[in-house]
N, C-alpha and C positions, 0 to 999 in steps of 0.2 A: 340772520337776515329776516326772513318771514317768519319771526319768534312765534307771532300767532295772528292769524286773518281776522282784523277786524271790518266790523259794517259801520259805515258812517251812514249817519241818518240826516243830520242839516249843514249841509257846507257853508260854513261863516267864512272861512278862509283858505287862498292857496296862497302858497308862498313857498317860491323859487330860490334857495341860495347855495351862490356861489355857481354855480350850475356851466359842466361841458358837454358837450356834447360833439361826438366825429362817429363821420364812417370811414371807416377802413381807415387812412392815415389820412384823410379831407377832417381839417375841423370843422364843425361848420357853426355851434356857438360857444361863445368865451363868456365864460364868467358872469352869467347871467341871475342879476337878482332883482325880483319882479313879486309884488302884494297885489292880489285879486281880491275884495271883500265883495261879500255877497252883494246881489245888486249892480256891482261896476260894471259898465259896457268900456269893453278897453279895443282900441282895432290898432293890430299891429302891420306897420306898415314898413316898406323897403323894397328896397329892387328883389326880382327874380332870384333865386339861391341864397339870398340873405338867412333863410331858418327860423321864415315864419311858421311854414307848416309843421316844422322839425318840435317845434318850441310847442307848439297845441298838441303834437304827439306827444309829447312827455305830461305834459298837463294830463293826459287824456288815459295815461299809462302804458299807451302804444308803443314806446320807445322808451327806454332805461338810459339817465345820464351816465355818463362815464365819469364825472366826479361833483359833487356838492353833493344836495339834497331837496327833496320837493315833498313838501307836508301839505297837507289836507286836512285844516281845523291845526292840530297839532301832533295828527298821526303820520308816518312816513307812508306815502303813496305805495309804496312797495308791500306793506302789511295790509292796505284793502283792498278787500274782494272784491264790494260791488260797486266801486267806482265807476265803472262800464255802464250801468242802468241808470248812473247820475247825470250823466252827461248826454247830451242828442248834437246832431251833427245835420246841417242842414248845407249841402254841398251841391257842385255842380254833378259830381259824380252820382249823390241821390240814386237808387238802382229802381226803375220800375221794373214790376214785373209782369209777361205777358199773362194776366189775369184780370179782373175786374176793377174797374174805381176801388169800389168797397174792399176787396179782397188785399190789395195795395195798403188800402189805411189800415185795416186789421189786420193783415200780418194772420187772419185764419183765428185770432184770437176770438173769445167769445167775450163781444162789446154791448155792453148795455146799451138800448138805440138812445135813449136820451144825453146821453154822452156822445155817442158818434153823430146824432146833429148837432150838436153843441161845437165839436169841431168840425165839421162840414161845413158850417156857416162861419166860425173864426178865420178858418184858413182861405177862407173866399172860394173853395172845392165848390161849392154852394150853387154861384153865382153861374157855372158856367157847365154844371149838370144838366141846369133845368131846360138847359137847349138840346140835349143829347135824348133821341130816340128810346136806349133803355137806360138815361141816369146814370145811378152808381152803381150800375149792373153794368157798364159797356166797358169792354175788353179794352185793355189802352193799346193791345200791339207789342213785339217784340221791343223791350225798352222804349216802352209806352211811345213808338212811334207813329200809332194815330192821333198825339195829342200836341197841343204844343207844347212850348219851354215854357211858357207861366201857367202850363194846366196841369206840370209837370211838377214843377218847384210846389205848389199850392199842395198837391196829393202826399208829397216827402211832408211839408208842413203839419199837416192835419196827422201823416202818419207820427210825426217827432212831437205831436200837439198829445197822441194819446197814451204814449210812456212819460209824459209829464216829468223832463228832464226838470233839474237844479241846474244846471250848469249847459248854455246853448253856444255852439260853432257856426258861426255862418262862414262859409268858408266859399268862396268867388258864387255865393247860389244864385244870381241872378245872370249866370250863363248862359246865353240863350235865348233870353225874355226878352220882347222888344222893348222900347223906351214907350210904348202907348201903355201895355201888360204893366209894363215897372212900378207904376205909380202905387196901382191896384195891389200888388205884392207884396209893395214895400209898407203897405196902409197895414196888412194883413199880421205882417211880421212882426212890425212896431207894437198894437196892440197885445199882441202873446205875449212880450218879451220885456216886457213892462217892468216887472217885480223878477226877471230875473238874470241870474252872472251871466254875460254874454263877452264872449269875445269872436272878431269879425279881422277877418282877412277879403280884401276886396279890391279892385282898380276904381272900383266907381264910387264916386263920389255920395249918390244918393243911399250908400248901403254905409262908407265909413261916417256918414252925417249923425248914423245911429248911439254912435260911440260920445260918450264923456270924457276919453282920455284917449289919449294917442300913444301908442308906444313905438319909436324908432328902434329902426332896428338896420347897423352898417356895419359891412365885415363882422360879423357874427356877435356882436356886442349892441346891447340898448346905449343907444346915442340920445334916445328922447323919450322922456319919462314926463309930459306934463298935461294938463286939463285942455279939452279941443281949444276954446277958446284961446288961451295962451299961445297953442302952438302954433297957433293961424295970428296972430300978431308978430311974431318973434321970427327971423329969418333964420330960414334952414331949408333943407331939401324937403323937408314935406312940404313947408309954406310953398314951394313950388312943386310939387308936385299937386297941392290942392288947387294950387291956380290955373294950371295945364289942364287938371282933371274939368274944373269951371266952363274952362273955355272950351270944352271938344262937345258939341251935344249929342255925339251917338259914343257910345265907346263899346268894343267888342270883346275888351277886355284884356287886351293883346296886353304886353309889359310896355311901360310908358317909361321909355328912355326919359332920362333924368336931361 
């Protein structure tokens, strides 16, 4: 199995085949075969237990398929090592800690300062320092609960802005944020994410807008494999679920019964 630990250095490609996946005796995906090439923004959509998140674990090498195979370039995920350092994950779960701004985006690491403003100003961190008493010295609080949900998400950004992933998860991150913050956020994110593999799990509309391809995902199998465009012409349950999505103007994120 792990003949020998390789390092990948440029991810051109992931690609899923055949792919199961169950816990305990729950299946929860069948037969799933899916091409990432660098650059793609893919957001994978479906109801609640559908095997969104289950599927970015296996991408992510968090979770082990129970049967196919999942390559990287053209190496088996299971022989590399540092696929972990390729990949950044920008979640609602996001962990602050009770420590400083700065200490938060460094991680303690020793950052060059012209790099960590380079991401203080990317990630919009920037914009909303410059009102705070001591800056990027002020303590955020026990899971940074002196801050808000967009001063929140912007600090995980800047920190996932300075291991300079290959490969970005946005996974429900705008938790939290209001709809005034979101704009702001979403301006923040788009720019980073530009030149790189992004895949997005989201209810909100303004976060799956980021995506060029859509992937469905119903009883644990890809139902819809095709370009945003197409799949917002063509009826299906996401055409409706984009349309729901359209018409709500505040969403909390809750599951949007189909």
């Amino acid at each position: 199995k792990n003949e020998e630990e390789k390092i990948v250095e440029n991810i051109e490609e992931i690609k899923l085949e055949n792919v199961d996946f169950s816990y305990t005796d729950k299946k929860i995906l069948n037969d799933i075969n899916l091409r990432i090439k660098k650059g793609d923004k893919i957001a994978l959509i479906g109801k609640s237990g559908e095997g969104k998140t289950t599927l970015v674990k296996l991408i992510t090498g968090e979770e082990k398929a129970n049967k196919g195979n999942i390559f990287i370039n053209s190496e088996n995920i299971m022989n590399i090592k540092n696929i972990y350092e390729k990949i950044g994950v920008l979640s609602q779960n996001s962990h602050i800690f009770n420590r400083s701004i700065k200490e938060n985006i460094t991680m303690g690491r020793n950052i060059d300062e012209k790099k960590l403003k380079e991401v203080i100003e990317l990630s919009g961190v920037k914009d909303f320092i410059e009102d705070l008493e001591n800056g990027i010295y002020t303590i955020t609080g026990q899971n940074g609960s002196y801050l808000s949900g967009g001063q929140r998400v912007r600090i995980a950004l800047a920190r996932m802005m300075l291991s300079e992933p290959e490969i970005i998860i946005l996974d429900e991150p705008l938790e939290g944020v209001d709809k005034i913050k979101e704009e702001k956020v979403i301006e923040n994110i788009k720019k980073y994410i530009k030149d790189k593999t992004v895949i997005i799990i989201s209810h909100r509309f303004s976060i799956l807008n980021m995506a060029d391809r859509i992937i469905g995902l119903e009883n644990g199998t890809i139902v819809l494999n095709d370009l945003k465009e197409n799949a917002l012409k063509s009826d299906n349950i996401f055409k409706s679920f984009f349309d729901a999505e359209k018409r709500m103007t505040f969403i909390k994120g809750d599951d949007i019964d189909e």
